[in-house]
MIMI-359505 format. One record per residue: residue in one letter; chain; residue number from 1; x, y, z negated of N, C-alpha, C, O in turn. Coordinates in pm, 1 decimal, padded with zeros to 6 digits. Each point is the difference from the previous one (the first is absolute). Layout:
BEGIN
+--------+--------+-----+----------+----------+----------+----------+----------+----------+----------+----------+----------+----------+----------+----------+
| residu | chaine | num |     n.px |     n.py |     n.pz |    ca.px |    ca.py |    ca.pz |     c.px |     c.py |     c.pz |     o.px |     o.py |     o.pz |
+--------+--------+-----+----------+----------+----------+----------+----------+----------+----------+----------+----------+----------+----------+----------+
|      a |      A | NUM |        X |        Y |        Z |        X |        Y |        Z |        X |        Y |        Z |        X |        Y |        Z |
...
+--------+--------+-----+----------+----------+----------+----------+----------+----------+----------+----------+----------+----------+----------+----------+
//
This chain:
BEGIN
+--------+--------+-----+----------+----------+----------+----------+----------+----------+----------+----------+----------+----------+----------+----------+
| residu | chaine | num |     n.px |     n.py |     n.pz |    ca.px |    ca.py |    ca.pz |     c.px |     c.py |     c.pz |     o.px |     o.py |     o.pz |
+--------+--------+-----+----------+----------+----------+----------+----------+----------+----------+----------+----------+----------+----------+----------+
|      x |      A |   1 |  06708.2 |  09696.1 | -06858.3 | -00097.6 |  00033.0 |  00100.6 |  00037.0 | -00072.2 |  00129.2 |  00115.7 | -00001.7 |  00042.1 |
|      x |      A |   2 | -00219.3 | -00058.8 |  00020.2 |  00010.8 | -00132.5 |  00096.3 | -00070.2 |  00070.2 |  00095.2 | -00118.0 | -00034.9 | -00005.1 |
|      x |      A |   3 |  00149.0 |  00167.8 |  00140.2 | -00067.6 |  00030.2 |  00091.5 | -00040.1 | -00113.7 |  00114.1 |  00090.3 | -00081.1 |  00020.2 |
|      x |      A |   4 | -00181.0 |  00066.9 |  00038.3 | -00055.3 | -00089.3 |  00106.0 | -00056.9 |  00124.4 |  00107.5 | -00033.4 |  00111.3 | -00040.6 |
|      x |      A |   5 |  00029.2 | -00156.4 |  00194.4 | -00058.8 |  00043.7 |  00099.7 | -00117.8 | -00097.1 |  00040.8 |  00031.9 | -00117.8 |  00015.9 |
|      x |      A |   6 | -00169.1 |  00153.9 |  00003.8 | -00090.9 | -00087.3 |  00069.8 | -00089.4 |  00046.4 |  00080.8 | -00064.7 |  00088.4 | -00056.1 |
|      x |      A |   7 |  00007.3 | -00121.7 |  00239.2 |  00013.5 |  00088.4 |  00101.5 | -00137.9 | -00108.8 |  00013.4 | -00005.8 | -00123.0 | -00000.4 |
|      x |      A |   8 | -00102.3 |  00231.9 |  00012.7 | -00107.8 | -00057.2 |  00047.0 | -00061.5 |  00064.5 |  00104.5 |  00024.7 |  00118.3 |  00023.7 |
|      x |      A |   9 | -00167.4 | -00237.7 |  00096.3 | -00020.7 |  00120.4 |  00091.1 | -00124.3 | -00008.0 | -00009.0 | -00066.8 | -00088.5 | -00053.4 |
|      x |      A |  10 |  00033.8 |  00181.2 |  00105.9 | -00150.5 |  00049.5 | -00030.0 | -00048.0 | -00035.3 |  00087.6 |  00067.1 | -00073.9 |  00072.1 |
|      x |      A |  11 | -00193.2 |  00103.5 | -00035.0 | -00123.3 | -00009.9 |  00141.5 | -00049.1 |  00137.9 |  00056.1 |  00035.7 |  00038.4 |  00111.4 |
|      x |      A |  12 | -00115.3 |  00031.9 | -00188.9 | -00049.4 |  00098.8 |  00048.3 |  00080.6 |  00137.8 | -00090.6 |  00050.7 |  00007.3 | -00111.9 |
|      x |      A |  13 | -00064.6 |  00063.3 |  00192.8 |  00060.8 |  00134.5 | -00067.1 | -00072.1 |  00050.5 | -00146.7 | -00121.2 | -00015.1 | -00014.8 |
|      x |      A |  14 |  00203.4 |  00074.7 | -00089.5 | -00049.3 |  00016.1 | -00134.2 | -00103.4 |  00131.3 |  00022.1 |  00033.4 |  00092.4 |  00074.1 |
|      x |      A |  15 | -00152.4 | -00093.3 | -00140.1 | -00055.6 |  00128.4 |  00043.3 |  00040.8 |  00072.9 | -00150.3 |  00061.3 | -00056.7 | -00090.5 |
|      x |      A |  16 | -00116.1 |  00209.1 |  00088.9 |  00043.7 |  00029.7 | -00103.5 | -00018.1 |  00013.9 | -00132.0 |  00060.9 |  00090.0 | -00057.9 |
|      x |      A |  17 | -00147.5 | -00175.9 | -00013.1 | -00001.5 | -00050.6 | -00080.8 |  00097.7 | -00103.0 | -00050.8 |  00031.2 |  00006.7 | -00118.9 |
|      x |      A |  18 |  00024.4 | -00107.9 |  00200.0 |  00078.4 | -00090.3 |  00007.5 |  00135.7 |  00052.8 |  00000.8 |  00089.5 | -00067.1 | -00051.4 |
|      x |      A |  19 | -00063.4 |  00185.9 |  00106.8 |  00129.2 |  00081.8 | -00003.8 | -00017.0 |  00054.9 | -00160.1 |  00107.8 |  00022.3 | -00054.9 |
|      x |      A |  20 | -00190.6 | -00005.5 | -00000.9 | -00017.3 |  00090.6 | -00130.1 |  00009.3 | -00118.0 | -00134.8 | -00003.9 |  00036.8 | -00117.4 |
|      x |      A |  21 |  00012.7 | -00138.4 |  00146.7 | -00043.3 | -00101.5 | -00058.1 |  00163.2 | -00064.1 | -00012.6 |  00038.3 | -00044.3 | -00108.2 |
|      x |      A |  22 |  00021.5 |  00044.6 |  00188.7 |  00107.2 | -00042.4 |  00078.2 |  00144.6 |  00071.5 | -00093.7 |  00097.7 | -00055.7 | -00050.2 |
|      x |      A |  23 | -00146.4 |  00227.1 |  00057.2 |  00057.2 |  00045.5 | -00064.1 |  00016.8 | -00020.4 | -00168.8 |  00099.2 |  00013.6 | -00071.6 |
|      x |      A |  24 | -00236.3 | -00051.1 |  00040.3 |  00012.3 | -00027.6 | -00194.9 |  00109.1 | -00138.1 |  00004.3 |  00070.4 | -00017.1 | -00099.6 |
|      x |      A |  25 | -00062.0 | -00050.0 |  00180.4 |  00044.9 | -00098.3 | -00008.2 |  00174.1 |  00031.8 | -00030.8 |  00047.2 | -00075.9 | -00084.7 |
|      x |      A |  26 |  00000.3 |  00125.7 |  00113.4 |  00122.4 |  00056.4 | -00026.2 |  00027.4 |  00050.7 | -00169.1 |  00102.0 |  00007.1 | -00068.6 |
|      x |      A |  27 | -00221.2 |  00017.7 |  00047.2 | -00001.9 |  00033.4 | -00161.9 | -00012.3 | -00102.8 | -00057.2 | -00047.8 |  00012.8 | -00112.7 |
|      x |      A |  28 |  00070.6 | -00110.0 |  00142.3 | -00001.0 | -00159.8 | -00067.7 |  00139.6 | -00002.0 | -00021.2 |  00090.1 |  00041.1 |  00073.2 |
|      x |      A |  29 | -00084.1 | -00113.2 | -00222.1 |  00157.1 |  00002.5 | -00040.4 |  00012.2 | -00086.8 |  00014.2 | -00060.1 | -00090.8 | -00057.5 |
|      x |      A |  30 |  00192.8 |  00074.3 |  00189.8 |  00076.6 | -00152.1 |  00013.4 | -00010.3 |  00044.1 |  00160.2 |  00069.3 | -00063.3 |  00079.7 |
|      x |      A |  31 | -00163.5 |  00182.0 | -00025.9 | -00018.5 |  00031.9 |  00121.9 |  00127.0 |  00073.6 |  00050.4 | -00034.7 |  00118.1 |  00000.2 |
|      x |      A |  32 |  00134.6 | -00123.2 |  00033.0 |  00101.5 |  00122.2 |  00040.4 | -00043.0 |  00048.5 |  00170.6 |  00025.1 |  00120.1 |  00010.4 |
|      x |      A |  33 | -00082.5 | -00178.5 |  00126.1 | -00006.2 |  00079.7 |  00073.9 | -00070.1 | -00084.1 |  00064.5 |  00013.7 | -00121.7 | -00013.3 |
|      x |      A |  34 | -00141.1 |  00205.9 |  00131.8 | -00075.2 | -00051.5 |  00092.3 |  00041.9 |  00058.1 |  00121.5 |  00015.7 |  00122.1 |  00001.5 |
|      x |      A |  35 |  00010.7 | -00205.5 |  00127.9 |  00069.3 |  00059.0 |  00116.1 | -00094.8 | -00031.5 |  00086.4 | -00001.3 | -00123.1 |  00000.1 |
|      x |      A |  36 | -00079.9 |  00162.5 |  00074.5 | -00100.9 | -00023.1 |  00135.9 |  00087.5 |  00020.1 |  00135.5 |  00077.3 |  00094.5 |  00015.8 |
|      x |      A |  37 | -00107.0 | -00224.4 |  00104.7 |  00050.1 |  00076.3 |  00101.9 | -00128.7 | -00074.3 |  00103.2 | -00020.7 | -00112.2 |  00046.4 |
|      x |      A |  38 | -00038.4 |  00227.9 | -00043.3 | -00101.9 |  00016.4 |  00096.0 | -00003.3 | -00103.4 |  00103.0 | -00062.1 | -00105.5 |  00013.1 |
|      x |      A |  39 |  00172.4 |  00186.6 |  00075.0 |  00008.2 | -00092.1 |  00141.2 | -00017.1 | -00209.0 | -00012.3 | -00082.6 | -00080.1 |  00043.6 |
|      x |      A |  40 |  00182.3 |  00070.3 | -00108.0 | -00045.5 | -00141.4 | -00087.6 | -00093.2 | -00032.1 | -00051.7 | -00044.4 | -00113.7 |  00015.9 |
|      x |      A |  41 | -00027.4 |  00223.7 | -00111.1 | -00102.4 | -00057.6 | -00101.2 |  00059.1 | -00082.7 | -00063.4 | -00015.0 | -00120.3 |  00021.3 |
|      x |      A |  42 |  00113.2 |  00179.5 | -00133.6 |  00047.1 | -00063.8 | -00109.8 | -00008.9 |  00074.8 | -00096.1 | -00037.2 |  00114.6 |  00024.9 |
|      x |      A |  43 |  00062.2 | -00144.4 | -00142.0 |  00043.1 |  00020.8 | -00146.2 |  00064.3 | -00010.3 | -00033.7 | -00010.2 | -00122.3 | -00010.4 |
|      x |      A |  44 |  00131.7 |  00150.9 | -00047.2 |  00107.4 | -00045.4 | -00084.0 |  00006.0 |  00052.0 | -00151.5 |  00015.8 |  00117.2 | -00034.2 |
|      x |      A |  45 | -00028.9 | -00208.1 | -00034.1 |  00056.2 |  00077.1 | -00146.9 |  00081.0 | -00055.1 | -00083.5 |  00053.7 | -00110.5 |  00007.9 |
|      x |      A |  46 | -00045.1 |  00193.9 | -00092.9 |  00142.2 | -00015.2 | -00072.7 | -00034.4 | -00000.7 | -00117.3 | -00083.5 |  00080.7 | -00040.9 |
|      x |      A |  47 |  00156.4 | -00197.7 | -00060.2 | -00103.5 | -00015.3 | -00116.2 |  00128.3 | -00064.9 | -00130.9 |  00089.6 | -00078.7 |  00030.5 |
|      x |      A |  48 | -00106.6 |  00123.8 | -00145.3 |  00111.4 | -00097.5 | -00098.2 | -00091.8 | -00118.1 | -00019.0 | -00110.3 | -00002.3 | -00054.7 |
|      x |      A |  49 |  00200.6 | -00126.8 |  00129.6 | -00066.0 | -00139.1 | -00073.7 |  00007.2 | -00043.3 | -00118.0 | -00028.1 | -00117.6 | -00023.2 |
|      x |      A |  50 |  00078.0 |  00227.7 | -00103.5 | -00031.1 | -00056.8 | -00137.2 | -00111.4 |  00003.7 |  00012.3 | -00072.5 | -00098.1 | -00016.7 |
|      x |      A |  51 |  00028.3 |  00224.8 |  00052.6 | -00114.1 |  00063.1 | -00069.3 | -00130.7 | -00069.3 |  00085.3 | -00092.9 | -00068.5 | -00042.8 |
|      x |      A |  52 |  00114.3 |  00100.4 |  00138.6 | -00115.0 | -00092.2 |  00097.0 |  00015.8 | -00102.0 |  00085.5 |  00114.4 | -00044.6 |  00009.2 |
|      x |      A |  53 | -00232.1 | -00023.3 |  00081.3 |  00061.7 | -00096.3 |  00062.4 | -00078.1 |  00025.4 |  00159.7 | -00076.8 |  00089.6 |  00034.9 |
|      x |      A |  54 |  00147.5 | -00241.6 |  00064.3 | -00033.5 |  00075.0 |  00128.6 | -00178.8 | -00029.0 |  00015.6 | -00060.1 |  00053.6 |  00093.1 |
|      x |      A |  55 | -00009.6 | -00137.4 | -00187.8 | -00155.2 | -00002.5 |  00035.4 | -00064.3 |  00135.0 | -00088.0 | -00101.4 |  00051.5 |  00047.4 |
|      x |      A |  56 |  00150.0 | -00003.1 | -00154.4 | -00027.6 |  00130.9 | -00056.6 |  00005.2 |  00083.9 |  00129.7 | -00111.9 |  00033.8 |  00038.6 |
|      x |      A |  57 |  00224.2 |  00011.6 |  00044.5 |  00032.0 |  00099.6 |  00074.0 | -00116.9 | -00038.8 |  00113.6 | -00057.9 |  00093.5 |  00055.2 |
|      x |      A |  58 |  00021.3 | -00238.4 | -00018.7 | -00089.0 | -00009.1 |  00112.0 | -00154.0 |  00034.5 | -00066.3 | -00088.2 |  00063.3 |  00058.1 |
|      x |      A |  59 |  00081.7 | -00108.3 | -00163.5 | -00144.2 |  00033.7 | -00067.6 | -00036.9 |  00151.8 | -00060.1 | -00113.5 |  00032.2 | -00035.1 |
|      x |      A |  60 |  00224.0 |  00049.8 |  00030.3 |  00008.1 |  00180.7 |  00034.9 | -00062.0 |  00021.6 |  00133.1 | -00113.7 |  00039.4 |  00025.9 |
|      x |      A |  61 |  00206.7 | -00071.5 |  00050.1 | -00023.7 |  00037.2 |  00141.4 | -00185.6 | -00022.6 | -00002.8 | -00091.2 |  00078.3 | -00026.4 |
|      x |      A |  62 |  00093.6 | -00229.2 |  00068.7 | -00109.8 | -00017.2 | -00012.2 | -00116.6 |  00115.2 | -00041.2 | -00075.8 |  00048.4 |  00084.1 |
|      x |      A |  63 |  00074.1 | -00019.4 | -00200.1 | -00104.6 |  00038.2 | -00128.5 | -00015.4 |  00144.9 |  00080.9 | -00100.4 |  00069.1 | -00017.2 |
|      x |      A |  64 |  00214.9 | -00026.3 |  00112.4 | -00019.5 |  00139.1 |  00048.3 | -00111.2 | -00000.3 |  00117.9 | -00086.7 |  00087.2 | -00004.5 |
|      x |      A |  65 |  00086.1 | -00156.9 |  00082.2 | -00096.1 | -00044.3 |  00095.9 |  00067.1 | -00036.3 |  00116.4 | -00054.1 | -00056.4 |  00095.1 |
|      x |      A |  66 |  00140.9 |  00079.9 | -00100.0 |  00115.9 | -00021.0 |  00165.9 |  00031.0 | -00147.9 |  00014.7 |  00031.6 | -00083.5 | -00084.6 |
|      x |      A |  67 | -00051.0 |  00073.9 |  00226.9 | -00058.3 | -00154.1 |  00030.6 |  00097.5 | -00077.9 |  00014.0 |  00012.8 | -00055.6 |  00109.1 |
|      x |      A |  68 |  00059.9 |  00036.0 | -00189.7 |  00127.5 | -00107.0 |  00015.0 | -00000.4 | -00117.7 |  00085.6 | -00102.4 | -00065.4 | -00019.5 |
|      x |      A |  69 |  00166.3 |  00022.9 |  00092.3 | -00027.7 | -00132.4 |  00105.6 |  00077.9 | -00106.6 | -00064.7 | -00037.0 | -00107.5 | -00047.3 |
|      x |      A |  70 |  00157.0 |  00163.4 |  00056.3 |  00166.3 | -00105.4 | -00029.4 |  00092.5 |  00058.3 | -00055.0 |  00032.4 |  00118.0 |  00013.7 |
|      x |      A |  71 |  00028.2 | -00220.7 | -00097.6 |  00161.5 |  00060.7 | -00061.7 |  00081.5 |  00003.3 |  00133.4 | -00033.6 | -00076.9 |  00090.0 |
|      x |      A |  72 |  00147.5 |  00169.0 | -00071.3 |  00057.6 |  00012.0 |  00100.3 |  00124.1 | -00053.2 | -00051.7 |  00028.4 |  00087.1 | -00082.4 |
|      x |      A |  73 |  00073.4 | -00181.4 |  00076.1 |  00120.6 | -00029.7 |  00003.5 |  00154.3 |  00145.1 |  00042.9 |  00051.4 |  00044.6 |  00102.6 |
|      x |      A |  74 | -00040.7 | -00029.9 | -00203.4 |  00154.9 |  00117.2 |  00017.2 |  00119.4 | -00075.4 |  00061.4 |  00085.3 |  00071.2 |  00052.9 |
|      x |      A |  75 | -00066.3 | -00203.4 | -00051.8 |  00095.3 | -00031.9 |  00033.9 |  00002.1 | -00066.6 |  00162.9 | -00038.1 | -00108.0 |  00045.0 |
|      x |      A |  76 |  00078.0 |  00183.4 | -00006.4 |  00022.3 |  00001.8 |  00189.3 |  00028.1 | -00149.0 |  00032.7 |  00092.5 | -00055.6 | -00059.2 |
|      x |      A |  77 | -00163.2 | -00009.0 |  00145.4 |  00004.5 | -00149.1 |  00051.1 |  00169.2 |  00003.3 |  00050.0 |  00059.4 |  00088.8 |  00061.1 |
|      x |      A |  78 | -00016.0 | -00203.0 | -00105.5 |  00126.5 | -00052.8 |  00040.8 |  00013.4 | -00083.5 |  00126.3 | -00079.3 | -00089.1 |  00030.3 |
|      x |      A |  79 |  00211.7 |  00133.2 |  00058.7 | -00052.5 | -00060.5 |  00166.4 |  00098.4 | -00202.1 | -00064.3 |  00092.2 | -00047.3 | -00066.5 |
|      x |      A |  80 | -00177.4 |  00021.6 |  00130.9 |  00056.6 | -00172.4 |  00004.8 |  00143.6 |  00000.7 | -00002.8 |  00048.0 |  00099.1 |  00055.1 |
|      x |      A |  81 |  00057.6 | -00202.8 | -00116.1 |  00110.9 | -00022.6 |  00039.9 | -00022.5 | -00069.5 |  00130.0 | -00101.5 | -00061.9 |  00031.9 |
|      x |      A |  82 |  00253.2 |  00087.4 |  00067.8 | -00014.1 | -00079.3 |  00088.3 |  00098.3 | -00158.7 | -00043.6 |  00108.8 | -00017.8 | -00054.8 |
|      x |      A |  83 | -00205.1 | -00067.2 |  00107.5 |  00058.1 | -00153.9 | -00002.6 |  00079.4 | -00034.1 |  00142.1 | -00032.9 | -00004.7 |  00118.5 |
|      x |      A |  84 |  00165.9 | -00018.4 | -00200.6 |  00120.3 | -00026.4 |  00143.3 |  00018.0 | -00099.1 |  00032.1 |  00067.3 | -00072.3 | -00073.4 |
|      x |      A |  85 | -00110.4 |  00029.4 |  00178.2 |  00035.5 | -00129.5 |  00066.0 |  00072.5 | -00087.4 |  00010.7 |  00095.0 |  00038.1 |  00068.5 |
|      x |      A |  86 | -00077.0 | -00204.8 | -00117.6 |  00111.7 | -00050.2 | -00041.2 |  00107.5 |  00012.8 |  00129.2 | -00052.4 |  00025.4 |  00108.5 |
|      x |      A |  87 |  00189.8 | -00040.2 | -00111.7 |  00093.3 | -00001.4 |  00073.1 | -00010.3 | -00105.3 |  00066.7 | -00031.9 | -00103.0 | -00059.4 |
|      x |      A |  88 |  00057.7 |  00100.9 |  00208.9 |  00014.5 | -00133.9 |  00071.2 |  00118.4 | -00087.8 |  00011.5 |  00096.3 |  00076.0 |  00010.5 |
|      x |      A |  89 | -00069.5 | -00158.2 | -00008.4 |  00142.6 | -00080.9 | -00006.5 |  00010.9 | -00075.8 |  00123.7 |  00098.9 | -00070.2 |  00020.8 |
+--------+--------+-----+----------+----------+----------+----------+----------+----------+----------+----------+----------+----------+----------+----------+
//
């Protein structure tokens, strides 16, 4: 079992249908967890990549009605190395 994280953001708030919809989605096997954080307007879920893949998990979302915009990147931007100035002689 090959767990993956993939963090998407939404546009408009889910109404509740889309919350109800949202929920079957978890009953999908290969689904292990859906995490919302409001303030963001994201998604996160948690999924075995045997079993599924990351355009399956976007074409769930999708099919629920919640307006997906963008994949969100998990891995935090890295700050530049700094470049040291040659020595003067």
């Amino acid at each position: 079992m090959t767990q993956l994280d993939v963090m998407y953001r939404y546009d408009a708030l889910p109404r509740e249908a889309t919350m109800m919809a949202l929920g079957r989605v978890r009953e999908v096997y290969g689904v292990r967890r859906v995490t919302f954080d409001q303030s963001a307007k994201t998604v996160r879920v948690e999924y075995d990549a045997t079993r599924l893949t990351e355009a399956i998990v976007h074409q769930l979302l999708r099919r629920t009605g919640l307006d997906v915009v963008e994949r969100v990147s998990l891995i935090p931007p890295q700050p530049e190395p700094e470049v040291a100035a040659p020595a003067a002689s």
